[in-house]
N, C-alpha and C positions, 0 to 999 in steps of 0.2 A: 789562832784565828782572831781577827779585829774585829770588835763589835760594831765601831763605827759604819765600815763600809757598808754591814746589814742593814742598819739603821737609816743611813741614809738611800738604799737603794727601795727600801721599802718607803720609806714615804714620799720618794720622788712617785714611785708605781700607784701610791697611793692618789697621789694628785694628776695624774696620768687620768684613773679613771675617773674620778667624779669631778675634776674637768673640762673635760671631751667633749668637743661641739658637735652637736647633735646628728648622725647620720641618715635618719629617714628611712632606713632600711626595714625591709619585711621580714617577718621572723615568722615562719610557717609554725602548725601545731608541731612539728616532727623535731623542731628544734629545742620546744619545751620538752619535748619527750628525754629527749639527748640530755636536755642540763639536767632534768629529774633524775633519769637513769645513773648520771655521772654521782649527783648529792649522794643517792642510794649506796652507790658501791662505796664510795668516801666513808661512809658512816660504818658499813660493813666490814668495811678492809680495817676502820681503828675498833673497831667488837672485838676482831679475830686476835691483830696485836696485843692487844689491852689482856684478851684470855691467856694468850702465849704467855707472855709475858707479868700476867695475875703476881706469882709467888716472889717473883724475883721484886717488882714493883712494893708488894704489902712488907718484904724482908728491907726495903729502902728507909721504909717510914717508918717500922717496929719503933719501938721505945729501947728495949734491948735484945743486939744479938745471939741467938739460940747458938748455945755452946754443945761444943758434939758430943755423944753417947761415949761411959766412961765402956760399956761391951764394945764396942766397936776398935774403939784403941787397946784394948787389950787381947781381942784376939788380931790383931794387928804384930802386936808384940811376939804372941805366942809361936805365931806363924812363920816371923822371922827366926826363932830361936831353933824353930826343930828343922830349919835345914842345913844341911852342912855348911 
């Protein structure tokens, strides 16, 4: 993936809106209700991610990665040996 094309499609969109000749348009209460309700979910939907995803995220940034249990690979080992 090219960065440029990002790059540049966002700050064309960026100048898009705080460009925009004035429209004059009405914006009822029920519209502000909608943009609130929408922020809300936004913010709830990256909570939920952010939880989902906690362990995986904090094991990114550790300083060092936790090396696995020596019981674990041993009965590992064990397990393998007594089957035929």
């Amino acid at each position: 993936m090219k960065i440029q094309p990002v790059v540049s499609a966002s700050l064309l969109g960026t100048l898009f809106i705080f460009y925009s000749a004035s429209s004059h348009a009405y914006l009822d209460p029920g519209t502000g209700s909608i943009i609130l309700q929408g922020v809300i979910a936004a913010v709830a939907g990256a909570v939920v991610t952010l939880r989902l995803y906690w362990y995986r995220i904090k094991s990114f940034f550790s300083k060092s990665p936790k090396k696995p249990e020596q019981n674990a690979s041993a009965d590992s080992v064990s397990e393998e040996e007594s089957k035929p």
